[in-house]
N, C-alpha and C positions, 0 to 999 in steps of 0.2 A: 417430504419437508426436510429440511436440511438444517438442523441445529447450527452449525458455526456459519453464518453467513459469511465471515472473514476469512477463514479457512477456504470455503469453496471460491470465492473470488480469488485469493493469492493461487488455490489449483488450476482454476479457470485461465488465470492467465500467463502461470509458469509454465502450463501443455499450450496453449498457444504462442506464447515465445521460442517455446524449443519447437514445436511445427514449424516454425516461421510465420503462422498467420501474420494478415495485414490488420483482420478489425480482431476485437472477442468480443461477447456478450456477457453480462453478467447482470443477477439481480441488485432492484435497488433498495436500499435501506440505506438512513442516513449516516451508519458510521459507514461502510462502502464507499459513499459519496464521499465522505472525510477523508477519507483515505486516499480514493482517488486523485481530490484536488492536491493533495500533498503530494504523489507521484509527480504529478505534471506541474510543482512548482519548483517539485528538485530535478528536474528534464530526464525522470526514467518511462513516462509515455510522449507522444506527441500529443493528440488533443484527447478526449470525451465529450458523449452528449446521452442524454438526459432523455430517453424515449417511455411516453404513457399511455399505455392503450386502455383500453376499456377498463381493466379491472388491475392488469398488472402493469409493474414499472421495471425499465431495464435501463442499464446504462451500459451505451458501446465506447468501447476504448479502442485507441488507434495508437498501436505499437507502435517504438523506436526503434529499427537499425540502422547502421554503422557500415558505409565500409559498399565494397561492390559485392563483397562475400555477403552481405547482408547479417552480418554479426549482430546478434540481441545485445541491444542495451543492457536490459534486466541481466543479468547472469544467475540470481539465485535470489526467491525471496523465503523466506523463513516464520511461520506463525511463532509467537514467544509464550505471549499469555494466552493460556485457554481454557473455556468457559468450567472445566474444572479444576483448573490450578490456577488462579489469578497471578502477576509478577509485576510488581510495583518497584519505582525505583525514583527516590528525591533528586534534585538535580545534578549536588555533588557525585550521586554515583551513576550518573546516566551511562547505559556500554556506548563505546565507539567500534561501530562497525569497522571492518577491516582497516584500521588506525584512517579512520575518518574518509575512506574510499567510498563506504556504503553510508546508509544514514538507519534510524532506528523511528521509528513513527509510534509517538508518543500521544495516547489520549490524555490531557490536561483539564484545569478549569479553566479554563481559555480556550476551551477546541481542542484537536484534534492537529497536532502540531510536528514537524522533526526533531530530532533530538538536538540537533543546531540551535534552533528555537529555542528551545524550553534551556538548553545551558543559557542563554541570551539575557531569557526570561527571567533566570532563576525558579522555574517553577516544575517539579515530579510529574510524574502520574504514571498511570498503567502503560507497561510496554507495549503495544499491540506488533508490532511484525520488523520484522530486518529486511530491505532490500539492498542488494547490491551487482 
C-alpha cells in the first residue's frame, strides 16, 4: 500500500518518460485524476483514460514527445507538499516555475487548478507538484 498516491504517480511517470515509454499505468484516486486533467490541459501528456475492473481502478496515460529524437515533453516533475509537511501559498505568493516555462498544480477550492489559474482566480491553496 502506498501512502503518497501523488508521489507514486509523478514516479510512475517521470521513469517512464525517461524510458521513453509510449502509455504508463497508474492507480486512480480522485486527486490523481485531478491532476492528470491539468497535465493535459497545459499539453505535458497527450490523452488519458479512465480503466475499472472489478475491484480496482487505473488510469493509463499517453505520453508526449517531441522531435524525431523523440524528446519528452515532461523534463522534470517535482512533488512540493507532502503528506508530512503541508505547503500552502495565497495567490500573491504563488512560485513560478522556471519564469513561467513550467506550471505548479495548485489544489484550490475550486479544484485542482495551475498556478496560471488560481493567479487569474485570485485564489491560494496547497501546492501539490511542479512540472516542467
Amino acid at each position: 500500500m502506498v501512502n503518497d498516491t501523488i508521489a507514486d504517480m509523478l514516479t510512475r511517470i517521470r521513469n517512464a518518460s525517461l524510458a521513453k515509454h509510449q502509455i504508463v499505468q497508474v492507480p486512480a484516486t480522485k486527486a490523481t485524476l485531478n491532476i492528470i486533467k491539468v497535465f493535459q490541459e497545459e499539453g505535458f501528456i497527450h490523452k488519458f483514460e479512465e480503466i475499472k475492473e472489478s475491484t480496482e481502478k487505473h488510469i493509463l496515460i499517453a505520453l508526449k514527445y517531441k522531435g524525431k529524437q523523440r524528446q519528452p515533453v515532461i523534463t522534470s516533475l517535482k512533488r512540493v507538499s507532502k503528506p508530512g509537511l503541508r505547503v500552502y501559498a495565497n495567490y500573491k505568493k504563488l512560485p513560478r516555475v522556471l519564469g513561467g516555462v513550467g506550471i505548479a498544480v495548485i489544489s484550490t477550492s475550486k479544484g485542482v487548478i495551475s498556478d496560471r489559474y488560481a493567479r487569474y482566480f485570485k485564489i491560494g491553496g496547497e501546492v501539490l507538484c511542479y512540472i516542467w
